[in-house]
C-alpha positions as CSV (number, residue, x, y, z in Angstrom):
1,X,2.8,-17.7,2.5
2,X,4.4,-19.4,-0.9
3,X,1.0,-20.5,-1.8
4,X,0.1,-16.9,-1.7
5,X,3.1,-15.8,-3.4
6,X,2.8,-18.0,-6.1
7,X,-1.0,-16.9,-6.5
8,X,-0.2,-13.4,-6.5
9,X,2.6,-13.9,-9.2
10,X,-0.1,-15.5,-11.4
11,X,-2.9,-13.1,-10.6
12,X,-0.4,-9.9,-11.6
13,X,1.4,-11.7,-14.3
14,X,-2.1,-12.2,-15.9
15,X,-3.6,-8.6,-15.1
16,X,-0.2,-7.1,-16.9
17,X,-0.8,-9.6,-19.9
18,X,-3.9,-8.2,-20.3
19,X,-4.1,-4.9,-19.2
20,X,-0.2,-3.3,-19.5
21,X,1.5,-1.5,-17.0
22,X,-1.2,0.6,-16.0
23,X,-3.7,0.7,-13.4
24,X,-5.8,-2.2,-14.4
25,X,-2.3,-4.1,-14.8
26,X,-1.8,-4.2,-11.0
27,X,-5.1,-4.9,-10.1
28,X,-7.5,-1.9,-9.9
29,X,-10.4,-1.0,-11.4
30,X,-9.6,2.2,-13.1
31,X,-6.9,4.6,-13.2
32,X,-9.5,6.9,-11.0
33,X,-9.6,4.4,-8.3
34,X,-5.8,4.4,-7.9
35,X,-5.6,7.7,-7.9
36,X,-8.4,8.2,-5.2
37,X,-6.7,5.8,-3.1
38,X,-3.1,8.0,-3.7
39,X,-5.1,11.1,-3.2
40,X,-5.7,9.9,0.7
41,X,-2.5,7.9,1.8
42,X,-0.4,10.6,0.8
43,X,-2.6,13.0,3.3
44,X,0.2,11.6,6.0
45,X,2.7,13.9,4.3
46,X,0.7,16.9,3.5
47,X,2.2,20.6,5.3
48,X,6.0,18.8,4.8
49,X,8.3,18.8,2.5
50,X,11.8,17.4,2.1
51,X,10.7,13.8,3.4
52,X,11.7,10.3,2.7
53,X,9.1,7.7,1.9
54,X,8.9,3.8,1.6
55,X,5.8,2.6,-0.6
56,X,5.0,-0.9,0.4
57,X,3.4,-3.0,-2.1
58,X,4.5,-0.3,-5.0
59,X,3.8,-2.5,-8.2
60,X,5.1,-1.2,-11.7
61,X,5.9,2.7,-9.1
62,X,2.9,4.0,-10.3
63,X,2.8,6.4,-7.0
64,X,6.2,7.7,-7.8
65,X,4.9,9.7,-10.7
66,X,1.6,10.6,-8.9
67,X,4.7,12.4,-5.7
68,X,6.4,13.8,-9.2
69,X,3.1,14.9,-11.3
70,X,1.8,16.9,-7.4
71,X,5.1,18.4,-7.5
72,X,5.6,17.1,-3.3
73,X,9.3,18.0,-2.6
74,X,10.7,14.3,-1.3
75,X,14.2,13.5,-0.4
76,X,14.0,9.7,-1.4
77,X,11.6,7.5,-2.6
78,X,11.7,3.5,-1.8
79,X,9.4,1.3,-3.5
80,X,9.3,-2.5,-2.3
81,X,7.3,-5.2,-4.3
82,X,7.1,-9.3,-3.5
83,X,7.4,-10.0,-7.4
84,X,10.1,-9.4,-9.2
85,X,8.2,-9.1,-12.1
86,X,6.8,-6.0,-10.8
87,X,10.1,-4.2,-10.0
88,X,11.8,-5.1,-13.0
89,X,8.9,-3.3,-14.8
90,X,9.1,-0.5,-12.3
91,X,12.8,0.1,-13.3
92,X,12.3,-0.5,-17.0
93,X,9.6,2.4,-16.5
94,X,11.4,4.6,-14.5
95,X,14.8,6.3,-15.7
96,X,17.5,5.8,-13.1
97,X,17.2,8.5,-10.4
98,X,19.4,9.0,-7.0
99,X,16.1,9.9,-5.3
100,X,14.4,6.9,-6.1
101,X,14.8,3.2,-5.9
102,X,12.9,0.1,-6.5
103,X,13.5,-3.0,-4.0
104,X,12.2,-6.9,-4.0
105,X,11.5,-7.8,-0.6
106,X,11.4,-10.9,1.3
107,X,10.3,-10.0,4.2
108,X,9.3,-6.6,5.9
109,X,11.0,-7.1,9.5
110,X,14.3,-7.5,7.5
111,X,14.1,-5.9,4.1
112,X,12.2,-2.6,4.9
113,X,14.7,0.6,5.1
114,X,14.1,3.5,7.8
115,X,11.9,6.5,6.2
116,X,9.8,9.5,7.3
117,X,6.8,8.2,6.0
118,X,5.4,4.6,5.3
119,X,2.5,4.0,3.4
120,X,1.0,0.6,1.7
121,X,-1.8,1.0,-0.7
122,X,-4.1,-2.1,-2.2
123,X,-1.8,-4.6,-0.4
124,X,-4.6,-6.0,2.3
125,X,-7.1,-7.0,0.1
126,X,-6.3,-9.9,-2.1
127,X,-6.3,-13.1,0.5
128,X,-7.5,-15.9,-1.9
129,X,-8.0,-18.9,0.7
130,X,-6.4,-17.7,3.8
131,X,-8.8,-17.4,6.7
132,X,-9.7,-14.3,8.1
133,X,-7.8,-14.1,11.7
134,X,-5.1,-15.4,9.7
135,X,-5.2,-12.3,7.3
136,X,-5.4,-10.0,10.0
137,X,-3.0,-11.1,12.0
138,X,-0.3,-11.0,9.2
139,X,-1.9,-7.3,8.5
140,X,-1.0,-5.9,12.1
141,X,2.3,-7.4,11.9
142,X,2.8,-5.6,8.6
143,X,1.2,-2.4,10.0
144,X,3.6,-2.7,13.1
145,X,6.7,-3.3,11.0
146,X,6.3,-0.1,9.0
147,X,5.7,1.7,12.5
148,X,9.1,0.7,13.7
149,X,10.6,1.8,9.9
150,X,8.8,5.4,10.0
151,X,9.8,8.0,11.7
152,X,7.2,10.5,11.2
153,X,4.4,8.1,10.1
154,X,2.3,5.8,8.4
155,X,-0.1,5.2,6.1
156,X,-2.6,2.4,4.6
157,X,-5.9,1.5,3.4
158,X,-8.1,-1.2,3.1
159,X,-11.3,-2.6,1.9
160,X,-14.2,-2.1,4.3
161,X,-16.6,-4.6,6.1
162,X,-19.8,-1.5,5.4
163,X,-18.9,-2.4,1.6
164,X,-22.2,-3.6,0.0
165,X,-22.8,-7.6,1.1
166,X,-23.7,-8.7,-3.1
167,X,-20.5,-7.3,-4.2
168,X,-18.3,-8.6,-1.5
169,X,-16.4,-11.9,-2.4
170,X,-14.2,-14.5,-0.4
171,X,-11.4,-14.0,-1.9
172,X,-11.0,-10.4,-0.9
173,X,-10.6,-8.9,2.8
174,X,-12.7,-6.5,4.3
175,X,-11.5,-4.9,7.2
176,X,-13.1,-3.3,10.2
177,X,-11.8,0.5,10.5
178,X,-13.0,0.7,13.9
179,X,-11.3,-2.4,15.2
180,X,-7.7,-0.7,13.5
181,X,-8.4,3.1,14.0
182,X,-8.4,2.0,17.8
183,X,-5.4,-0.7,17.8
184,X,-3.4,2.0,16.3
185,X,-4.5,4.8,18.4
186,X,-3.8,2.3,21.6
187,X,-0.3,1.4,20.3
188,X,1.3,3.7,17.7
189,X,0.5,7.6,18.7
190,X,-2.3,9.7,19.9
191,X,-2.9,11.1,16.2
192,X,-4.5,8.9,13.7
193,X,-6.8,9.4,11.2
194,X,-10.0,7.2,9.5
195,X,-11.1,8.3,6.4
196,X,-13.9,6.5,4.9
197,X,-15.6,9.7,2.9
198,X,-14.6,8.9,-0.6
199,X,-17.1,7.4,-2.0
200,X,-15.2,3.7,-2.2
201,X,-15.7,0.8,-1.1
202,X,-12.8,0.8,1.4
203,X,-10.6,3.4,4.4
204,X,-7.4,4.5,4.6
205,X,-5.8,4.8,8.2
206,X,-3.0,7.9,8.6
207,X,-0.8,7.6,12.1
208,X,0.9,11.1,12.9
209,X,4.0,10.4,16.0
């Protein structure tokens, strides 16, 4: 995976040249499509309060401030990034708090703390030249290593295979939310949830225990 770390690097490096620190500057389209996306993972932690969450994949933290803008009562918030780049913005952006830290990591099996919740958002679908069963297998291993660090649950989301064939490219992966709603259901808890209502181009996958 250094290719791919060394891709991504220049990928973000270049989106925050362009586009700041904002939504565009991590890679989506609009600041509405992040927030959609937020709108659903965060579903996992709805009815609680007083949680702990890890955000995989959190970039410059920008769903810290959509947990402080909803006003959701959390304990402690972990946000974990490959690039450094991306953390040290995330800590330039973010006045030191207790209930919130910002974390490079290496690798998930070692470098991912315990929490209520998990939840990844945009991380699956930039691939570049790896081939599919490749992909996929390193996205169950992900999705089974934030199993084993939640405690109450886990969320993440994914660009779907139903998306429109001329606007689907191979750089990106597009996942089947059949094939995962039923691997998690068979190994991870009798209460999961697929949501693919929101009018984009991808699901997002919620696993009660």
């Amino acid at each position: 995976m250094k290719k791919i770390e060394k891709e991504l690097k220049r990928y973000y490096d270049e989106k925050l040249k362009n586009f700041g620190t904002g939504a565009k500057g991590v890679g989506w389209k609009s600041p509405e499509a992040q927030r959609i996306r937020f709108e659903q993972i965060i579903k996992i932690a709805n009815g609680t309060s007083d949680f702990s969450i890890n955000d995989l994949g959190c970039g410059v933290g920008d769903f810290l401030d959509f947990l402080i803008e909803k006003q959701y009562r959390f304990t402690l918030y972990n946000g974990y990034d490959e690039l450094e780049s991306m953390i040290t913005l995330a800590e330039q952006k973010h006045p030191p708090c207790p209930k919130a830290n910002f974390h490079t990591i290496k690798a998930v099996s070692k470098d991912l703390k315990e929490a209520d919740y998990t939840v990844a958002s945009g991380i699956f679908s930039l691939k570049y030249g790896i081939p599919n069963y490749e992909w996929l297998s390193y996205i169950l291993e992900t999705i089974h290593q934030m199993h084993l660090n939640s405690i109450k649950g886990f969320a993440f989301n994914m660009l779907t295979k139903y998306s429109d064939a001329e606007y689907m490219t191979d750089d990106l992966y597009y996942g089947d939310p059949l094939f995962l709603f039923d691997h998690c259901k068979k190994n991870y808890s009798r209460n999961v949830a697929l949501l693919h209502d929101y009018n984009e181009y991808d699901f997002t996958i919620l696993v009660k225990k």
